[in-house]
NUROVO-696398 format. One record per residue (C-alpha): residue number from 1; residue in three letters; z negated, y negated, x. Coordinates in Angstrom, 3 decimals, padded with zeros to 6 digits, always signed. Layout:
// NUROVO-696398
PT  NUM  ALA  Z  Y  X .
...
//
This chain:
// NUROVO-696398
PT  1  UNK  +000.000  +000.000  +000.000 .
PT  2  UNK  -000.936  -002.323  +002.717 .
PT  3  UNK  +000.846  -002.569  +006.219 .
PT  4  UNK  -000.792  -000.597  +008.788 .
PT  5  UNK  -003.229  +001.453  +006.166 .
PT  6  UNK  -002.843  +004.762  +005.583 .
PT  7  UNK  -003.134  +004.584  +001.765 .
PT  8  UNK  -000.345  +006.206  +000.259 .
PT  9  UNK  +000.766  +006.881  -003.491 .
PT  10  UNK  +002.728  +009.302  -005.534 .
PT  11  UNK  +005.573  +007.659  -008.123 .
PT  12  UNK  +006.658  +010.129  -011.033 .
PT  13  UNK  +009.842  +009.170  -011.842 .
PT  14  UNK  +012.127  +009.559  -014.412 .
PT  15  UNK  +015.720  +010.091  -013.430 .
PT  16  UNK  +017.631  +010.744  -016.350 .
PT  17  UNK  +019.473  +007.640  -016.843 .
PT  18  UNK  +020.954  +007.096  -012.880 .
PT  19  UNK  +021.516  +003.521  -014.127 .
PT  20  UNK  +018.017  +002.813  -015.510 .
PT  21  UNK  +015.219  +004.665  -013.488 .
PT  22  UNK  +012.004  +004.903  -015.111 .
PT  23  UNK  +008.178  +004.959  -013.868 .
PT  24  UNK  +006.408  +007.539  -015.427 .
PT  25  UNK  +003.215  +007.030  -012.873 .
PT  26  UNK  +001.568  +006.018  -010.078 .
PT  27  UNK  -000.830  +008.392  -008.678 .
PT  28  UNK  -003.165  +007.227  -006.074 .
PT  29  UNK  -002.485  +009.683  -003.270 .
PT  30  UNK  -000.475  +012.273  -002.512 .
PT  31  UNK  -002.170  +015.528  -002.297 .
PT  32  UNK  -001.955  +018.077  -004.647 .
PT  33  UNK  -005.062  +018.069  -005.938 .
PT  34  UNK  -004.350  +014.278  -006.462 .
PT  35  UNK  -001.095  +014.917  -008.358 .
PT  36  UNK  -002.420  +018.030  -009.933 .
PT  37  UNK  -004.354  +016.067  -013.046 .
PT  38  UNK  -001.319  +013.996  -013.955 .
PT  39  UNK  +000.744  +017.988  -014.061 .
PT  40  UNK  -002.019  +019.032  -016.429 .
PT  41  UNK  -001.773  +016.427  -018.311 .
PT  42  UNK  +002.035  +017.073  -019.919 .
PT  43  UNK  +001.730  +018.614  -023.076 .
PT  44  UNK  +003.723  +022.228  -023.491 .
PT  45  UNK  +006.177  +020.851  -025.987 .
PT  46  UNK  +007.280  +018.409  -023.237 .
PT  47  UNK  +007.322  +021.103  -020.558 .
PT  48  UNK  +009.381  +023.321  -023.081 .
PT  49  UNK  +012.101  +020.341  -023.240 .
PT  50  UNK  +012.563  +019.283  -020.137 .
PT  51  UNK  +016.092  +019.713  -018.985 .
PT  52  UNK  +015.155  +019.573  -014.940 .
PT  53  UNK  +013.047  +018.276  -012.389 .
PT  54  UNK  +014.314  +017.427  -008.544 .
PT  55  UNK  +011.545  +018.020  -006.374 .
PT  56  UNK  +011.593  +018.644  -002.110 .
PT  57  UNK  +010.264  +021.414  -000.331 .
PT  58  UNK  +007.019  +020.245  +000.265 .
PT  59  UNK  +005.273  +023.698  -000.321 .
PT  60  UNK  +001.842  +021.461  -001.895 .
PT  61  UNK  +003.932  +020.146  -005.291 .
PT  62  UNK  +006.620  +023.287  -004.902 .
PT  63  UNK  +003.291  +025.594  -005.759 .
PT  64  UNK  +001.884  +023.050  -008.109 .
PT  65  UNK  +004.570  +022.877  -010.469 .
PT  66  UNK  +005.236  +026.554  -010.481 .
PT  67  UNK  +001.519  +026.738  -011.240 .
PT  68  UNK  +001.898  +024.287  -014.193 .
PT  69  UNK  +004.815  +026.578  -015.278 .
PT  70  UNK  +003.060  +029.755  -015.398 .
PT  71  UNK  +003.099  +030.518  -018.872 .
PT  72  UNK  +006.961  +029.984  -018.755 .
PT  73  UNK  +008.007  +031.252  -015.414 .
PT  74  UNK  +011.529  +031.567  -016.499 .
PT  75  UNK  +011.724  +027.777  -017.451 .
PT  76  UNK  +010.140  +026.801  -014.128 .
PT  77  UNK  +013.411  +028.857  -012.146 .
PT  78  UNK  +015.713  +027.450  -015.137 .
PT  79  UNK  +015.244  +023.649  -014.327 .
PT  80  UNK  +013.755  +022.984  -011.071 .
PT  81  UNK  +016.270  +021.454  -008.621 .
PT  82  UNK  +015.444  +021.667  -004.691 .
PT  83  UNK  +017.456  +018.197  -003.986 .
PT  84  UNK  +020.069  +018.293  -002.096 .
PT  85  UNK  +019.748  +015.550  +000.038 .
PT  86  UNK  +016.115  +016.822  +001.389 .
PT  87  UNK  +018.424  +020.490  +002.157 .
PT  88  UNK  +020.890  +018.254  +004.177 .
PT  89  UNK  +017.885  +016.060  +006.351 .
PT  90  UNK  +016.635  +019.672  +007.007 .
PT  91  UNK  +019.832  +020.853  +007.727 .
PT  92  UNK  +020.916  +018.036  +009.856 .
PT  93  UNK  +017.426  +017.734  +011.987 .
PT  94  UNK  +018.272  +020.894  +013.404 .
PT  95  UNK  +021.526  +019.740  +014.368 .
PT  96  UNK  +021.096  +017.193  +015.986 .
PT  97  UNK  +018.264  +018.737  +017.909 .
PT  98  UNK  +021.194  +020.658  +019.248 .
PT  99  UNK  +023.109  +017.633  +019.745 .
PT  100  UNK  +020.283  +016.207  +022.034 .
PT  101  UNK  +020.068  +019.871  +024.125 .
PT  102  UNK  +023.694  +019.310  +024.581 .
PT  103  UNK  +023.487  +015.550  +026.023 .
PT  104  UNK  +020.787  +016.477  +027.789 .
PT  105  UNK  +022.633  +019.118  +029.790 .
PT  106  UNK  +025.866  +017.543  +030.104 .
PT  107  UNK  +024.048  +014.505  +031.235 .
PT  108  UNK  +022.773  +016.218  +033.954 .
PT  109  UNK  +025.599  +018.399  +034.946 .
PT  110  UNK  +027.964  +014.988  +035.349 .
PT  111  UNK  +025.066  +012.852  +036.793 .
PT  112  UNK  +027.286  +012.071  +039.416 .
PT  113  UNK  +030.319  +011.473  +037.311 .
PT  114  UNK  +029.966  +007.741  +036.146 .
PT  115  UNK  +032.961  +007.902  +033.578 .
PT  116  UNK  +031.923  +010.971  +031.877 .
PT  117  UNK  +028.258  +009.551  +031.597 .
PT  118  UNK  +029.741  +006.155  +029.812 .
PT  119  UNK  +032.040  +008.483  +027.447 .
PT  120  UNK  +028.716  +010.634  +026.437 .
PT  121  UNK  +027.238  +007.238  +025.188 .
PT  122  UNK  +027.296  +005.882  +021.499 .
PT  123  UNK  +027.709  +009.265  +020.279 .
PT  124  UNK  +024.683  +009.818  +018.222 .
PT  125  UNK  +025.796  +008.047  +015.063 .
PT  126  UNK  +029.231  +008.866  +014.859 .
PT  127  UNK  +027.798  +012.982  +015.652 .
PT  128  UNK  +025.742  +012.202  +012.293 .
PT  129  UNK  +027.891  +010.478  +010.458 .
PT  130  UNK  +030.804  +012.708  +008.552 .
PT  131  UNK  +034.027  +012.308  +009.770 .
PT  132  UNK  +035.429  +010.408  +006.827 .
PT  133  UNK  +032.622  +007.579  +007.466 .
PT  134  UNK  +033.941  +006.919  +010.834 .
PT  135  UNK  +036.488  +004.177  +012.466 .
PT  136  UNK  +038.415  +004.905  +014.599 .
PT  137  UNK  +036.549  +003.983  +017.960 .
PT  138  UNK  +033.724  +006.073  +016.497 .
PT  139  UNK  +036.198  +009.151  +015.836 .
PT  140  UNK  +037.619  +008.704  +019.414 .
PT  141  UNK  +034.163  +008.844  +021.143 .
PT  142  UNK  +033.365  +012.176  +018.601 .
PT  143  UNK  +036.466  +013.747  +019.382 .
PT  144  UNK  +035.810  +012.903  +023.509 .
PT  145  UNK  +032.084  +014.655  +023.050 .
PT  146  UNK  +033.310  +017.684  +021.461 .
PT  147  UNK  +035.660  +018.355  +024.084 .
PT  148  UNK  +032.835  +018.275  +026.964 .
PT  149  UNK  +030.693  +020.470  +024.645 .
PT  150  UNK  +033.239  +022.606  +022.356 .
PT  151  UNK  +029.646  +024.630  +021.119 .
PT  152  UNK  +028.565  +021.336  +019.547 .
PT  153  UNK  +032.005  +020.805  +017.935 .
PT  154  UNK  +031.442  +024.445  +016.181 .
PT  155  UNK  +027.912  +023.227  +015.220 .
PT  156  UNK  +029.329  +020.202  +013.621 .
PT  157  UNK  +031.926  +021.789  +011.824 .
PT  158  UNK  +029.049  +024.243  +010.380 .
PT  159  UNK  +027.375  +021.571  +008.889 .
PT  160  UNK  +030.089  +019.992  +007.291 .
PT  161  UNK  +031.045  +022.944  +005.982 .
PT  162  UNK  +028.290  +023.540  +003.996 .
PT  163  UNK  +028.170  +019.685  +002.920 .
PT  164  UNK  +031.516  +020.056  +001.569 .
PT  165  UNK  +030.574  +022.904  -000.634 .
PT  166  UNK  +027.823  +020.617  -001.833 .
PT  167  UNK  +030.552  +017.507  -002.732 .
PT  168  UNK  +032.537  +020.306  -005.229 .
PT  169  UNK  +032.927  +018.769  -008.230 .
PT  170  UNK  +033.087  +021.803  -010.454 .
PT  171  UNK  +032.283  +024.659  -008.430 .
PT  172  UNK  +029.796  +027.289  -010.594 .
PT  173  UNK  +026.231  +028.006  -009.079 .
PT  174  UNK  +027.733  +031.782  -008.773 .
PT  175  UNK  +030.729  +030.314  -006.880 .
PT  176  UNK  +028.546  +028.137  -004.805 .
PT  177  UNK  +026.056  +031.338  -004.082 .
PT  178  UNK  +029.243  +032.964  -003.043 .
PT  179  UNK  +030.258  +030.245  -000.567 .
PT  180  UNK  +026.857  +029.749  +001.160 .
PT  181  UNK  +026.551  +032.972  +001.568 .
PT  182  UNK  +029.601  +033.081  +003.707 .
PT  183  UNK  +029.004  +030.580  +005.254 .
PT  184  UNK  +025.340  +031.883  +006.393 .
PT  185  UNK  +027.043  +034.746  +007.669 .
PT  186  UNK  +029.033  +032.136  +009.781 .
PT  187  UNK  +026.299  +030.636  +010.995 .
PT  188  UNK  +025.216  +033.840  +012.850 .
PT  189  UNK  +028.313  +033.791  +015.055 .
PT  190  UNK  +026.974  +030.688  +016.394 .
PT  191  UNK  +024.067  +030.610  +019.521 .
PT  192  UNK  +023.662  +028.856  +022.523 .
PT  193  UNK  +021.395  +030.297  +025.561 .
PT  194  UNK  +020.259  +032.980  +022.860 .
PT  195  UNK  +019.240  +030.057  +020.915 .
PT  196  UNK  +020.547  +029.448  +017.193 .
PT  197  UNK  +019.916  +026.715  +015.332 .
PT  198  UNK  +020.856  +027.831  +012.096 .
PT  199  UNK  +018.512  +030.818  +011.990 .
PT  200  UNK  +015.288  +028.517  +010.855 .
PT  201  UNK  +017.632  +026.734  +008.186 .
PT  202  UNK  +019.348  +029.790  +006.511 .
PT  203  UNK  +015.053  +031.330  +006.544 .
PT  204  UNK  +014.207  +028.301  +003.943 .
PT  205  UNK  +017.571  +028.362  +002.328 .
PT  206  UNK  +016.753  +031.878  +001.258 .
PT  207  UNK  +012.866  +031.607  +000.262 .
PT  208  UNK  +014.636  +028.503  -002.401 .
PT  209  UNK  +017.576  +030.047  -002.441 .
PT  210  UNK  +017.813  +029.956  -006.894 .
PT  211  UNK  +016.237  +026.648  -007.090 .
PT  212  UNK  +018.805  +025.034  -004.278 .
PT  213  UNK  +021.139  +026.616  -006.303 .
PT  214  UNK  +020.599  +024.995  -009.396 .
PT  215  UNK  +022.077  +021.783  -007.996 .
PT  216  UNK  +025.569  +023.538  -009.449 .
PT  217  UNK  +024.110  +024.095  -012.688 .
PT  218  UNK  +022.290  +020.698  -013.323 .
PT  219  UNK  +023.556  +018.060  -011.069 .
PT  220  UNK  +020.724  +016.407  -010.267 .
PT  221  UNK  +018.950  +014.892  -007.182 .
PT  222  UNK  +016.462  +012.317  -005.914 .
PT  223  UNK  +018.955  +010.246  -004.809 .
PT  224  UNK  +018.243  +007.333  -007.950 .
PT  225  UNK  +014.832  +008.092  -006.458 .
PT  226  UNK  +015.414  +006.059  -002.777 .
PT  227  UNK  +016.950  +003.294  -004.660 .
PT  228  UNK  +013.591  +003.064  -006.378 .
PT  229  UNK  +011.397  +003.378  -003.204 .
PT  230  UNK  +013.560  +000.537  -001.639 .
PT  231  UNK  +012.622  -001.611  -004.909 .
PT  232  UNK  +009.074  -000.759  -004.153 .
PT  233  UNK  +009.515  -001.547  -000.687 .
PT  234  UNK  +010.549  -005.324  -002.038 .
PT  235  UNK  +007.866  -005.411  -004.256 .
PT  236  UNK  +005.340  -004.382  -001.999 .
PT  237  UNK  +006.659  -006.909  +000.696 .
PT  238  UNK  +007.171  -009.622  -001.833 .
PT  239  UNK  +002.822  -009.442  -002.401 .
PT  240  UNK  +002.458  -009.112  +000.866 .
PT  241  UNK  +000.845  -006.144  +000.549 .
PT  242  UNK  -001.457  -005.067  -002.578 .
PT  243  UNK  -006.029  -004.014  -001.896 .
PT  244  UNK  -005.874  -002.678  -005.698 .
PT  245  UNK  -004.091  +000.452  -006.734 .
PT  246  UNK  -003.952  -000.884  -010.737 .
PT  247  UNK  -002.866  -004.595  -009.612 .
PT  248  UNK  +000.177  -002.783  -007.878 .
PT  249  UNK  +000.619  -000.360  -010.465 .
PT  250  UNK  +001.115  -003.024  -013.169 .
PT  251  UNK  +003.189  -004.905  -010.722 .
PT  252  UNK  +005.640  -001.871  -010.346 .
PT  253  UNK  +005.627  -001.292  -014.335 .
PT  254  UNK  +006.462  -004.890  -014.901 .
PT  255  UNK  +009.397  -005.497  -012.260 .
PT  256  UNK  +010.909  -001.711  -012.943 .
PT  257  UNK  +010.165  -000.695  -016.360 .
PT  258  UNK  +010.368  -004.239  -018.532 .
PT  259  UNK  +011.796  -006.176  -016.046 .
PT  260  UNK  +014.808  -006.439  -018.181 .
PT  261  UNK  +012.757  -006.941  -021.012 .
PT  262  UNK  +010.926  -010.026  -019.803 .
PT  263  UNK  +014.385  -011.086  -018.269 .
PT  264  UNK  +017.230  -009.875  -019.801 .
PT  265  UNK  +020.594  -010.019  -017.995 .
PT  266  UNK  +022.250  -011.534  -021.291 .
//
């Protein structure tokens, strides 16, 4: 809440209308035996109606919800959605831990080799960027990496593989099981120095295998949900910080949820 405290909340959200995001609360803290009240607090007939809920793969809420879904189990694997972007950031951290191995070693191994050193820099971004983000100067330095390290061009292509499955517009969740599961198998091709990063990846894509899978089904990810962080970001900046949870609370409720009320647009 305040710059340089460690005082955090938890925002339910509600995403259904991407144009029109909705608080639903503002729980102070983040644990789940902080969030756990608020859970128990939904009546059934609003758990029985609820058409899905994007969560991460933080294991705390992950077992909390499944908890408040015991009674229905089969609802609980029906609607929850593992978002998407959270299975690319895990995806792509382990990339570009290879991508820094890589440097690292061809850094050293042309030490001595002043234009190969200035062609390794300003490669980070356009190695995490996709391909279609990229100018041309960017693509030209990409292009002059892979062809020092042609392992890190294969590990690059991997991921983008699997991100392009993700941008389908109408691929089914049994065509996109299909798919992944190639690709998976693909994945095990790939090792450097009996080291593969794919392995820890394709572990946690398996143990939420159904519920990263539902993306096909339901469409649905946290991504309305940054756009509302960086509003609280503003608002928290614009008070220059809030002491009191319910001052900030009602200060959230009133610039998000009635701001157009209070100002309309028209």
């Amino acid at each position: 809440m305040r710059k340089g405290h460690s005082h955090y909340l938890t925002i339910v959200s509600d995403i259904s209308s991407l144009n029109n995001t909705k608080i639903l609360a503002v729980i102070d803290g983040r644990t789940v035996d902080d969030i756990r009240p608020f859970l128990e607090s939904i009546p059934p007939r609003i758990l029985q109606n609820l058409e899905g809920i994007s969560i991460d793969m933080s294991a705390g809420y992950y077992s909390a919800l499944k908890e408040l879904f015991k009674n229905i189990p089969e609802k609980f694997d029906e609607i929850v959605v593992i978002d998407r972007f959270h299975v690319a950031k895990l995806l792509g951290d382990k990339i570009d831990g290879e991508r820094k191995k890589s440097i690292k070693a061809l850094k050293e191994e042309y030490k001595d080799d002043e234009t190969t050193l200035k062609e390794l820099k300003s490669t980070m971004w356009p190695f995490r960027h996709h391909p279609e983000n990229l100018d041309d100067a960017e693509t030209d330095r990409l292009k002059k990496l892979f062809e020092y390290s042609p392992n890190l061009k294969k590990c690059h292509a991997l991921r983008e593989e699997l991100y392009t499955i993700f941008e389908e517009k109408n691929i089914t969740k049994a065509d996109a099981r299909e798919k992944i599961d190639q690709w998976c198998i693909d994945t095990e091709e790939y090792e450097t120095k009996g080291y593969n990063p794919f392995k820890a990846f394709v572990k946690t894509y398996r143990k939420f295998e159904e519920h990263i899978l539902n993306y096909f089904t339901h469409r649905i990810s946290s991504g309305a949900v940054e756009g509302l962080n960086n509003k609280i970001k503003v608002i928290k900046r614009r008070g220059f910080g809030f002491r009191n949870v319910l001052n900030f609370t009602k200060r959230l409720f009133l610039d998000i949820n009635y701001r157009s009320v209070f100002m309309p647009s028209k």
